[in-house]
C-alpha positions as CSV (number, residue, x, y, z in Angstrom):
1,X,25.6,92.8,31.6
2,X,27.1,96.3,31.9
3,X,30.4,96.8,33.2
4,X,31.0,98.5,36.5
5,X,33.0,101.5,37.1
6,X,35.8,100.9,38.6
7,X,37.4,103.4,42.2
8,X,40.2,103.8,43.5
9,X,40.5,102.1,47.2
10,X,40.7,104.7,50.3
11,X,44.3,103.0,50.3
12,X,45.3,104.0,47.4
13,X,43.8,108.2,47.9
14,X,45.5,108.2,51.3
15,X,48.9,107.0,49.8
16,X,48.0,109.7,47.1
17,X,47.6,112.2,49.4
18,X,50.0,115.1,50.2
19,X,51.0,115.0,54.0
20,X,52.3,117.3,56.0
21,X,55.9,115.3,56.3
22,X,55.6,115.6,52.6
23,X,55.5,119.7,52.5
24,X,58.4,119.4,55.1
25,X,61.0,117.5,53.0
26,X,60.4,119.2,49.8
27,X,61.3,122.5,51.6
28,X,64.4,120.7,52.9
29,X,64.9,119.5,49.7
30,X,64.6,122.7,47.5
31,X,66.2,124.5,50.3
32,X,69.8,122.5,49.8
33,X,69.7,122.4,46.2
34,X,69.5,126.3,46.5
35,X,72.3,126.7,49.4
36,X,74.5,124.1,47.3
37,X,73.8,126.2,44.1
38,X,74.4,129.6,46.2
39,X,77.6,128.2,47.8
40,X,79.2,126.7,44.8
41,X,78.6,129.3,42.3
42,X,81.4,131.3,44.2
43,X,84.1,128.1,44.0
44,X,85.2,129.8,40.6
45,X,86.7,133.4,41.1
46,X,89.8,135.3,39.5
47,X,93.2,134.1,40.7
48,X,96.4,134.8,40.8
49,X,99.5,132.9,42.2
50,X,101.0,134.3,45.0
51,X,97.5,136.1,45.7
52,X,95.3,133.7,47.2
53,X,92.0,134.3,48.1
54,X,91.6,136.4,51.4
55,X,90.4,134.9,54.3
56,X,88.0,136.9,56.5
57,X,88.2,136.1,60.6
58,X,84.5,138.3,60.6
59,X,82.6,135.7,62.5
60,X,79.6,136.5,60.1
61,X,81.5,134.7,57.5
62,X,81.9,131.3,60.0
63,X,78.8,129.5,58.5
64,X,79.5,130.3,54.7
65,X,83.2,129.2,55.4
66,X,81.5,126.0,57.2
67,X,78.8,125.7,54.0
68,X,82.0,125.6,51.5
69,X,84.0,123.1,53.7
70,X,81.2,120.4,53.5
71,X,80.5,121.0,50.0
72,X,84.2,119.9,49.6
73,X,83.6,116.8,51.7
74,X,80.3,115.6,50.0
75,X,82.4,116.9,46.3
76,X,85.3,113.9,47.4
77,X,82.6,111.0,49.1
78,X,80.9,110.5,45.4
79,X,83.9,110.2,43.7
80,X,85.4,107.8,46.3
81,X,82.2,105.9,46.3
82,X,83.0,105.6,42.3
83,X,86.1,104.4,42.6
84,X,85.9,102.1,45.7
85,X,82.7,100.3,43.8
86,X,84.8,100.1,40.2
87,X,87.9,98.5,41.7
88,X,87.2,97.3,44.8
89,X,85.2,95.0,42.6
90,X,87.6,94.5,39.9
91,X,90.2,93.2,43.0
92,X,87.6,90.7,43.8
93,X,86.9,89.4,40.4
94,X,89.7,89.3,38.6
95,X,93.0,86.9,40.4
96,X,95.3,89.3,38.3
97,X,94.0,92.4,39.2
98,X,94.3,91.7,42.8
99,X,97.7,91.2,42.8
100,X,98.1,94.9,41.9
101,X,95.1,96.9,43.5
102,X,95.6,95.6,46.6
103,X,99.4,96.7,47.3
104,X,98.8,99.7,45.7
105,X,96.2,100.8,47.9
106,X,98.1,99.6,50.6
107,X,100.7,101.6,49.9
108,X,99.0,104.1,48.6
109,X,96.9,104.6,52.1
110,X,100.3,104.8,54.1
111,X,101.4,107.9,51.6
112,X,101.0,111.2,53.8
113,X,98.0,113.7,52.5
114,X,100.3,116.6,52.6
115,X,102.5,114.9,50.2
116,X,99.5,114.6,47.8
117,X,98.8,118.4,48.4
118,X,102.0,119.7,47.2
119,X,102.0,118.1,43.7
120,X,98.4,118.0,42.9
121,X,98.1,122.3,44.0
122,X,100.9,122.6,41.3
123,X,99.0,120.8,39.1
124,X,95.3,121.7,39.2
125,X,96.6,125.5,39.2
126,X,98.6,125.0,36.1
127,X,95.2,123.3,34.7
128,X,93.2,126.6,36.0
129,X,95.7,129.2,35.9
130,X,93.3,132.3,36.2
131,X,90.9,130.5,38.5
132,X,90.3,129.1,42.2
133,X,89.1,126.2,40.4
134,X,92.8,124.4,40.7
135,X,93.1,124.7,44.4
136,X,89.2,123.8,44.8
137,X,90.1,120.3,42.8
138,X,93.4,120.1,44.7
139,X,91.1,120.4,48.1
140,X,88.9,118.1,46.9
141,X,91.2,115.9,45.7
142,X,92.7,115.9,49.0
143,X,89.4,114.4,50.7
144,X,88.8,111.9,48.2
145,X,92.8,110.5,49.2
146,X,91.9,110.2,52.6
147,X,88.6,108.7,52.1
148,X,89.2,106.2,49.4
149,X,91.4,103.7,50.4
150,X,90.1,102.7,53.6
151,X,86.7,102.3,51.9
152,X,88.0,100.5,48.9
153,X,90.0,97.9,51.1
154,X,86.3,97.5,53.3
155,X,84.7,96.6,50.1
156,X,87.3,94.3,48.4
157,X,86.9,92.5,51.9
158,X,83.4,92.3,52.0
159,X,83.5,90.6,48.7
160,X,86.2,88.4,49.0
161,X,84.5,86.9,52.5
162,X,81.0,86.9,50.5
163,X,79.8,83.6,51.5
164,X,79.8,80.9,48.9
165,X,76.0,79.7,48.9
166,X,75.1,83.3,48.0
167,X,77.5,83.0,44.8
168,X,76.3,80.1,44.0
169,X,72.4,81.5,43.9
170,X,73.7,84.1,42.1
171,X,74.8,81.6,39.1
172,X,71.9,79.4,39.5
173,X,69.6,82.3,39.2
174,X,71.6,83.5,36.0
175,X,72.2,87.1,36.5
176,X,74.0,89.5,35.0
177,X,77.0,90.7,35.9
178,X,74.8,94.2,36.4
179,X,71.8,92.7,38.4
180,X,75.0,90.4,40.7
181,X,76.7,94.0,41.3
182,X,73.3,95.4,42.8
183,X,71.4,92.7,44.0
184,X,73.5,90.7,45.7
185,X,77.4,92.6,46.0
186,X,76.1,95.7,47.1
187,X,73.9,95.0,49.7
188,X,76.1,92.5,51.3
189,X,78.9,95.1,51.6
190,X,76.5,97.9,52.6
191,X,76.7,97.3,56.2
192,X,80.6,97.0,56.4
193,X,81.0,100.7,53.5
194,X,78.5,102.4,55.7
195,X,80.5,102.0,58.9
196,X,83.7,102.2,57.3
197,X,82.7,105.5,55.0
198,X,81.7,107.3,58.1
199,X,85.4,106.7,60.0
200,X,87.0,107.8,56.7
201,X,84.7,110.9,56.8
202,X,85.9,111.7,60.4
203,X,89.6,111.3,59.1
204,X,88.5,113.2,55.9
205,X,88.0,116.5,57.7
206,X,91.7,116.5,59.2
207,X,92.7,116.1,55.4
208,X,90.3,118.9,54.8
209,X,91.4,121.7,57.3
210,X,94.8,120.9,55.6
211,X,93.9,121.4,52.1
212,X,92.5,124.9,52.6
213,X,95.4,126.6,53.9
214,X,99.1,124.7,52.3
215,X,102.0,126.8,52.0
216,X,104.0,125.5,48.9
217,X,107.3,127.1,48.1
218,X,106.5,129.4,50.3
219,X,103.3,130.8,48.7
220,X,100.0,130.4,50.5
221,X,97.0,128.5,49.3
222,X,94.2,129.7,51.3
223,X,90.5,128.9,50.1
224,X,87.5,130.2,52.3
225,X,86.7,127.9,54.4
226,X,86.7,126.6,58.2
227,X,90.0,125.5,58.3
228,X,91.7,128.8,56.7
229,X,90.2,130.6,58.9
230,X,91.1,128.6,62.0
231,X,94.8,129.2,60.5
232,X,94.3,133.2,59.7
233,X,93.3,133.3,63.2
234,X,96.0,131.7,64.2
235,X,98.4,133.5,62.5
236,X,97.0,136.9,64.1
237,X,96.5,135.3,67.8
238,X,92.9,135.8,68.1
239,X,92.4,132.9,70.4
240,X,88.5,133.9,70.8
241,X,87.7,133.5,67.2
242,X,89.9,130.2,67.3
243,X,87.3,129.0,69.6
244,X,84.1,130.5,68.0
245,X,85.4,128.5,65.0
246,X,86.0,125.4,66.9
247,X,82.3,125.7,68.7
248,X,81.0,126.3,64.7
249,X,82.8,123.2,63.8
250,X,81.5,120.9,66.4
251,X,78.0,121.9,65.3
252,X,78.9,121.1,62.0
253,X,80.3,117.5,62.7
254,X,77.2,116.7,65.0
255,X,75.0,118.0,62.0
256,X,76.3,115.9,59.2
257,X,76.3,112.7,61.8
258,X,72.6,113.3,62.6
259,X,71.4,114.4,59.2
260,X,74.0,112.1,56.9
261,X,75.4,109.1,58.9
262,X,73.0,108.4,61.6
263,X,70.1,108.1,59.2
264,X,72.3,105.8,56.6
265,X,73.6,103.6,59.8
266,X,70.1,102.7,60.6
267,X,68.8,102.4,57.2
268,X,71.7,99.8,56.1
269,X,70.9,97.8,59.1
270,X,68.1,96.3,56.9
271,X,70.8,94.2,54.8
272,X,72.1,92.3,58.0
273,X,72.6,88.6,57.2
274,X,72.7,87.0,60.7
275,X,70.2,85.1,62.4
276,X,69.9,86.3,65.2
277,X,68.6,90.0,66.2
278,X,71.3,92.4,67.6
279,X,69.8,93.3,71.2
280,X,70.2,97.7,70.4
281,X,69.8,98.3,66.7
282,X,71.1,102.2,65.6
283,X,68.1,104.5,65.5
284,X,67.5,107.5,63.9
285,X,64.8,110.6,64.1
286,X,65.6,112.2,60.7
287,X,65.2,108.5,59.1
288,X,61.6,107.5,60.6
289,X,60.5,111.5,59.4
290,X,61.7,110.1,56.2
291,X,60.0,106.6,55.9
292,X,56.7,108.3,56.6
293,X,56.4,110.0,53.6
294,X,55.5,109.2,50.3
295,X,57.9,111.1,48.6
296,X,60.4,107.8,48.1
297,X,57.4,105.4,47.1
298,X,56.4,108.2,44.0
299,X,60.0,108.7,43.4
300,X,60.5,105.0,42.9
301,X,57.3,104.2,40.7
302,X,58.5,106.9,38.3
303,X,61.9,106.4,38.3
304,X,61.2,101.9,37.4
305,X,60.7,102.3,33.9
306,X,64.4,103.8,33.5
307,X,66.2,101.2,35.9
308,X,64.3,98.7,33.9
309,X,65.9,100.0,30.3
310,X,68.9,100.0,32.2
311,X,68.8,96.7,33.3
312,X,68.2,95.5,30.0
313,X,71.5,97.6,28.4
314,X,73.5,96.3,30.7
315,X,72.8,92.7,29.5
316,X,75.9,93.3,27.1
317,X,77.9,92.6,30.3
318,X,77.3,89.2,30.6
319,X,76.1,86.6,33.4
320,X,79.6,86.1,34.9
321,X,79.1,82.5,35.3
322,X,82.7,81.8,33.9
323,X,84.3,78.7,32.3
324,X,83.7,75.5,34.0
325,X,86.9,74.5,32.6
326,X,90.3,76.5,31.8
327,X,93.3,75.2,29.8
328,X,96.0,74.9,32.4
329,X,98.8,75.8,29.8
330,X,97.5,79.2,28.5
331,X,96.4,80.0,32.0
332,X,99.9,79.6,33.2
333,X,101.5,81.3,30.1
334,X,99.0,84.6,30.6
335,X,100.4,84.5,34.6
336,X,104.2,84.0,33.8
337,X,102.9,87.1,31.0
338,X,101.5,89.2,33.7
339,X,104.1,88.4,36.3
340,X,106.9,89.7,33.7
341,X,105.5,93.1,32.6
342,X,104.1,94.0,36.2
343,X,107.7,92.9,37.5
344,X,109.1,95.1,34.9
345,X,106.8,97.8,35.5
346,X,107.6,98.0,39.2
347,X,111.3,97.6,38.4
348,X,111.3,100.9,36.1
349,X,109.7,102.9,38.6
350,X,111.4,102.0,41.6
351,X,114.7,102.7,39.6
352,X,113.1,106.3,38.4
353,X,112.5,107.2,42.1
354,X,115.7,106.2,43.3
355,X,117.3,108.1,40.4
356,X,114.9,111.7,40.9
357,X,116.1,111.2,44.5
358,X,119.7,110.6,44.3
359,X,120.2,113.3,41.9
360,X,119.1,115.8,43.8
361,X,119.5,114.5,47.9
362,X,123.1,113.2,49.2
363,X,123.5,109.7,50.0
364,X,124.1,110.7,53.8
365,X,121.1,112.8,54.1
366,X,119.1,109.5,53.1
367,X,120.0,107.8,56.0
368,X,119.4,110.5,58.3
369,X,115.8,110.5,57.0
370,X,115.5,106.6,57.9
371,X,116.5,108.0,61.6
372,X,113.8,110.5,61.3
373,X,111.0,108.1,60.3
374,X,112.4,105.5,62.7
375,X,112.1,108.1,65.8
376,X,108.4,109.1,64.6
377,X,108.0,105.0,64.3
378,X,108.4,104.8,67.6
379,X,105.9,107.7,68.6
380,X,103.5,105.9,66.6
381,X,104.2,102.5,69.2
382,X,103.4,104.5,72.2
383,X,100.6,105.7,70.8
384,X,99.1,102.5,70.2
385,X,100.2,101.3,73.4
386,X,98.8,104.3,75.0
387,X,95.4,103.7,73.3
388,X,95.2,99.6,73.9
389,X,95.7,100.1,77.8
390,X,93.2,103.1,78.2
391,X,89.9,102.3,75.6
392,X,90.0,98.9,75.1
393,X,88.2,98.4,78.4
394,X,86.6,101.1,78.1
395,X,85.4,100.2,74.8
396,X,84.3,97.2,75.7
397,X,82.2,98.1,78.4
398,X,80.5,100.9,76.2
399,X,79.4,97.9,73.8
400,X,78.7,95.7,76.0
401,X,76.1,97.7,77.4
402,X,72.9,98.5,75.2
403,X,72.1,101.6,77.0
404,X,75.7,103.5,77.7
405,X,76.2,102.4,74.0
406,X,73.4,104.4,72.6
407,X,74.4,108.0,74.6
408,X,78.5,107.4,73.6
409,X,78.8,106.2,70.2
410,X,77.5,109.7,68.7
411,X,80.1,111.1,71.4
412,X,83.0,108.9,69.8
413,X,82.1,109.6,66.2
414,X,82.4,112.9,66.9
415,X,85.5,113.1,68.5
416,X,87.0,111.1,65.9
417,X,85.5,113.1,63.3
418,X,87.0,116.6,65.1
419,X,89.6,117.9,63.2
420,X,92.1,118.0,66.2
421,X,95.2,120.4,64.6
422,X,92.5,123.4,65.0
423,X,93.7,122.6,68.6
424,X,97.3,122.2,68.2
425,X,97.7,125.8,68.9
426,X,96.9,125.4,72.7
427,X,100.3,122.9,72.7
428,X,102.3,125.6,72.1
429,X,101.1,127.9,75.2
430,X,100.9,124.6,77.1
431,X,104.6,123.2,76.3
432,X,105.7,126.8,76.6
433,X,104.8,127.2,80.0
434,X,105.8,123.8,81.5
435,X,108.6,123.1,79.7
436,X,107.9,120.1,78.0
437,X,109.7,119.5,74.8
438,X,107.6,118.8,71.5
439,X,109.5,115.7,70.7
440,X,107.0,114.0,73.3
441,X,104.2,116.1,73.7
442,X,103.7,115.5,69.7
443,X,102.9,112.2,70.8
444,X,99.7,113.6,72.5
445,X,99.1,115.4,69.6
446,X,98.8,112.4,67.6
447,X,96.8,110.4,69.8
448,X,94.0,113.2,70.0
449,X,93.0,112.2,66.3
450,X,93.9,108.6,66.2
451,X,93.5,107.1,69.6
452,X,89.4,106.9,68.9
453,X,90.1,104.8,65.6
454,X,90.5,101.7,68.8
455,X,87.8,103.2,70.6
456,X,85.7,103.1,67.8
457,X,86.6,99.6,66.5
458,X,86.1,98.0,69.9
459,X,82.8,99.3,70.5
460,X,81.5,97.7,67.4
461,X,83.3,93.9,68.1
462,X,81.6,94.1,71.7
463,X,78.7,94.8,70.3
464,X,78.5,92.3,67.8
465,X,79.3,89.5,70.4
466,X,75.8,87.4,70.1
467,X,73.5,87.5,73.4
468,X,73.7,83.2,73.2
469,X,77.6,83.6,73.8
470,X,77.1,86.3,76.8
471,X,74.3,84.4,78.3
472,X,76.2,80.9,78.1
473,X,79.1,82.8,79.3
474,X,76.5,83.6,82.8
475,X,75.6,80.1,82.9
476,X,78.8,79.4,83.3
477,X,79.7,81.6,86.0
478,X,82.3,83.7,84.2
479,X,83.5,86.6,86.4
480,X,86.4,89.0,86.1
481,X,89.3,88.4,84.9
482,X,88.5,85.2,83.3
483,X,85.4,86.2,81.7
484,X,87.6,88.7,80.4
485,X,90.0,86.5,78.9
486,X,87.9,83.6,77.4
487,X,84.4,85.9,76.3
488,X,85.5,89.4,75.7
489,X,88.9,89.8,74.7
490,X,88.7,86.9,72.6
491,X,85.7,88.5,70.9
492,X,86.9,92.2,70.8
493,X,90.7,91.0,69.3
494,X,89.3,91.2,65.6
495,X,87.9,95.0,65.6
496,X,90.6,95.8,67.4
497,X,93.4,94.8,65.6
498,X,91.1,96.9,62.6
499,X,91.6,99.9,65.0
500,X,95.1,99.4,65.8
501,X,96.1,99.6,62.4
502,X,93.7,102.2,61.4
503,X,95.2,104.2,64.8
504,X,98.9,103.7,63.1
505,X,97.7,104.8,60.0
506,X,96.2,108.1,60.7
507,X,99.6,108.7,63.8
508,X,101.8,109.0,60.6
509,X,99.2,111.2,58.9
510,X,99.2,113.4,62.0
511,X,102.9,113.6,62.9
512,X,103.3,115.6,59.8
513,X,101.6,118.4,61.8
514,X,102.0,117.4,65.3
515,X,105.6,117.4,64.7
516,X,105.5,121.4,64.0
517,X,103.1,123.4,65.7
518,X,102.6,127.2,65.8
519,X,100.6,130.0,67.5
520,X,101.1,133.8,66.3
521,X,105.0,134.0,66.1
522,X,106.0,130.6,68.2
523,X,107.1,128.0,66.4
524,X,108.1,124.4,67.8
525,X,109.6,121.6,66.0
526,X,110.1,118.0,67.2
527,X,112.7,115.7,65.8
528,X,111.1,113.4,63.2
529,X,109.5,112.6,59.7
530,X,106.8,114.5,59.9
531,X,108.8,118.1,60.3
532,X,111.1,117.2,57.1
533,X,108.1,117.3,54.8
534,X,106.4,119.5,56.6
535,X,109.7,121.5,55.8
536,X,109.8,120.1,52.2
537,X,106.2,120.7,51.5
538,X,106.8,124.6,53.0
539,X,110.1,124.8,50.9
540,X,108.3,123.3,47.2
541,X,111.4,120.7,47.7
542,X,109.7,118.2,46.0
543,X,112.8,115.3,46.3
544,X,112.7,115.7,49.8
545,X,109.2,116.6,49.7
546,X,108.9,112.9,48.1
547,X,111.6,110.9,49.8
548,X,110.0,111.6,52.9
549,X,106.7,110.3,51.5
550,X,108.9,107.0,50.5
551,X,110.6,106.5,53.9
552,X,106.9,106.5,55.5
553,X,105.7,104.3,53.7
554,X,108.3,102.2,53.1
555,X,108.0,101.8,57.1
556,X,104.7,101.5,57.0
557,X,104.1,98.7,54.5
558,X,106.6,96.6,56.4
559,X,105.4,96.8,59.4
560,X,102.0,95.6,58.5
561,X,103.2,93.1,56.3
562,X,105.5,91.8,59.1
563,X,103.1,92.2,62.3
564,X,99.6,93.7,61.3
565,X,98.7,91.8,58.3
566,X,100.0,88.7,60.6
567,X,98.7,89.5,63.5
568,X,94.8,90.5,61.6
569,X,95.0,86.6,59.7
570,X,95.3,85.3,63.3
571,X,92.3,87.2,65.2
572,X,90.2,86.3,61.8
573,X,91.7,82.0,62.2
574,X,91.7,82.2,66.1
575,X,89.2,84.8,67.1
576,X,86.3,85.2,64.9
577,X,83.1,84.6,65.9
């Protein structure tokens, strides 16, 4: 009996079969490998301190400028991708490690970026003296700070809420601490890192338009880029080519949202747990062009064999199915070990800080920087205020409603994603001509780029409330102002206590500038934190520079121990759905 020939099914030629979507993505494709190639091959060019690169306000140069600022962006996500998967992991896994992570990036969020530009420019120039190099790590470096922590914390969370069946497949199943970390940690926390990566990369470009242009001891720092030359044109009072750079960096923002996060949104929506189907899931154009071609399928068939190898090398890690039983006595010698040396390890460097500090600030000016932080505290109050009262309805209604939901939540994450001190300048001819001091009109200042941080928040908790809750809530015959009070705000009070302390956070980022504002040769200053190390930073006064840092955070840290932290364990026991 001869043996027939064996053909490949019409199913299998189609899916073999170049189409046209095909021929469009590997133009997009080989076209950005060539821009990013193009663009960064000019990061390293001959420097000298004191000579910064010039800055150009020739409008031809806007979209190169624009082309190196998100090359900067995307240079600081993967790194903070690294770190929030290494240690936001490690906090989750290990009971020790927690106890230090944790604080640390608590207090580590609350530290001002400006106060990480002035000591890492220093130090990434001294690494490349003759180079741009330094202040393009320093730049960088100064993204990946503001996008880290927030996603680190998201993912630590994510993990420590995992629910317990799922660990407890994990074990049965066997796997490896490699296969657990992809399989199963991963895509549980995808949905919560997307969402959370995308606020921290709206907050990331107010970081960024900082890093380009920092004075520090009185020497400029420019780098080409859209935020230097906001500031050169600025500094020479072309208000038209303020707002040709503003218009250039709204279409920037609404590019990366369409192209970047809207298409990863939609596409993480696939690892939702829940039963029940959200009524409006996110869609995206650029992500349905993508899943009809057959680019990814090749991509992953020839790419298997290596994940495979890996898979098998990473074996050495172990299953992670730990000891069933631990010997109370060593356990409880290695914690009264760790509790000693970490004690001792905070102990030494509190007491170095204090020392640095008092040796080179008076004892009196100390306590007239706690008055300083303690006046921009209380900016940071009405602020939130401000924001509860005025988008918490309105950010409930926006979620609650499939339709108005889809039109303004690309509206909001680009607002929030606007670097708002490219408009500062407009204060200054504003509070010139009626008047008003800075020491309140900062305030406004710092709402434009934290106020949508609530916004934001509270459109996600409305519209995560299930459709069984809003129909029973009908049923019932809820109306006004008690559906209000036993459906929504009930429902809303998580996210929003998220916002809230995301809103403070990023108000004592932004008094640092909002508290002094410029435009050609007017200068205001408000009374508060923020204009010390703005001063300090200016002045390369690095103990001021530093105790300024301290004071904010120390604030910080305590009031969310004392009230958010408090305040975020009661919305999860009493509020969460």
């Amino acid at each position: 009996m001869s043996k027939l020939r064996q053909f490949p099914s019409g199913g299998a030629i189609r899916a073999a079969r170049m189409r046209p979507v095909d021929l469009f993505i590997i133009c997009g494709v080989v076209a950005l490998f060539y821009l990013v190639v193009r663009v960064g091959a000019t990061t390293d060019q001959p420097f000298r301190p004191g000579n910064p690169p010039a800055v150009s306000t020739d409008p031809g140069n806007l979209p190169y400028y624009a082309a190196r600022s998100v090359l900067r962006m995307f240079a600081g996500l993967v790194p903070a991708v690294l770190f929030t998967f290494v240690f936001g992991t490690w906090a989750a896994r290990s009971r020790r490690a927690v106890k230090v992570i944790v604080p640390a990036i608590d207090i580590l969020q609350s530290v001002p970026v400006l106060t990480f530009l002035s000591i890492t420019v220093t130090g990434f120039v001294a690494l490349f003296p003759h180079s741009t190099l330094g202040l393009e790590c320093a730049s960088v470096f100064a993204v990946f700070t503001a996008l880290v922590w927030n996603m680190a914390l998201a993912f630590y969370q994510s993990l420590a809420t995992q629910p317990r069946e799922l660990d407890e497949a994990a074990r049965l199943m066997g796997l490896t601490r490699w296969q657990r970390f992809w399989k199963l940690d991963v895509p549980s926390g995808m949905i919560s890192q997307v969402w959370n990566g995308m606020i921290s990369f709206g907050a990331a470009w107010f970081a960024l338009s900082a890093s380009e242009t920092i004075s520090v001891n009185h020497r400029d720092n420019a780098l080409p880029g859209i935020g230097s030359y906001v500031a050169q044109a600025l500094d020479d009072g072309e208000g038209a080519r303020v707002a040709l750079a503003v218009g250039v960096m709204i279409v920037t923002v609404v590019s990366v949202n369409f192209f970047f996060w809207r298409p990863l949104t939609a596409w993480a929506e696939r690892f939702r747990t829940e039963e029940c189907e959200i009524a409006e899931q996110p869609r995206s154009w650029f992500l349905q062009l993508l899943r009809r071609s057959t680019l990814p399928g090749h991509l992953a068939r020839a790419l298997r064999p290596a994940g495979e190898r890996l898979d098998r090398a990473m074996r050495i890690l172990g299953t992670g199915r730990g000891r069933l039983r631990h010997d109370a006595a060593r356990r409880r010698a290695a914690d009264i070990a760790f509790t000693v040396l970490y004690t001792a390890a905070v102990a030494a460097i509190v007491w170095k800080a204090f020392s640095y500090v008092l040796a080179h600030v008076p004892l009196p000016e100390i306590g007239h920087d706690a008055l300083l932080a303690l006046v921009t505290y209380g900016r940071v109050l009405l602020l939130v205020a401000f924001s509860t009262l005025v988008w918490v309805p309105i950010g409930a209604w926006i979620g609650m409603n499939p339709k108005v939901n889809r039109i303004a939540q690309p509206v909001v994450q680009v607002l929030a994603s606007f670097p708002t001190n490219f408009v500062f300048p407009l204060a200054v001819v504003v509070l010139g001509a009626s008047g008003i001091s800075l020491n309140w009109g900062c305030i406004v200042l710092m709402a434009l780029g934290a106020q949508w941080y609530v916004l934001f928040n509270v459109i996600a908790g409305a519209g995560a409330i299930p459709g069984d809750l809003r129909e029973a809530a009908a049923d019932l015959g809820l109306r006004g102002w008690l559906r209000w009070r036993k459906l929504i705000l009930p429902a809303v009070f998580p996210s929003y206590v998220t916002g809230a302390l995301t809103a403070s956070g990023g108000a004592w980022n932004a008094s640092i500038q909002a508290e002094t504002v410029s435009y050609g040769t007017t200068t205001l200053t408000a009374f508060g934190i923020g204009a010390y190390i703005q001063q300090a930073t200016t002045d390369g006064d690095f103990a001021r520079n530093f105790l300024g840092a301290v004071l904010m955070s120390v604030y910080v840290v305590v009031i969310n121990r004392l009230f958010w932290r408090r305040l975020y364990r009661f919305a999860i026991r009493r509020c969460a759905l």
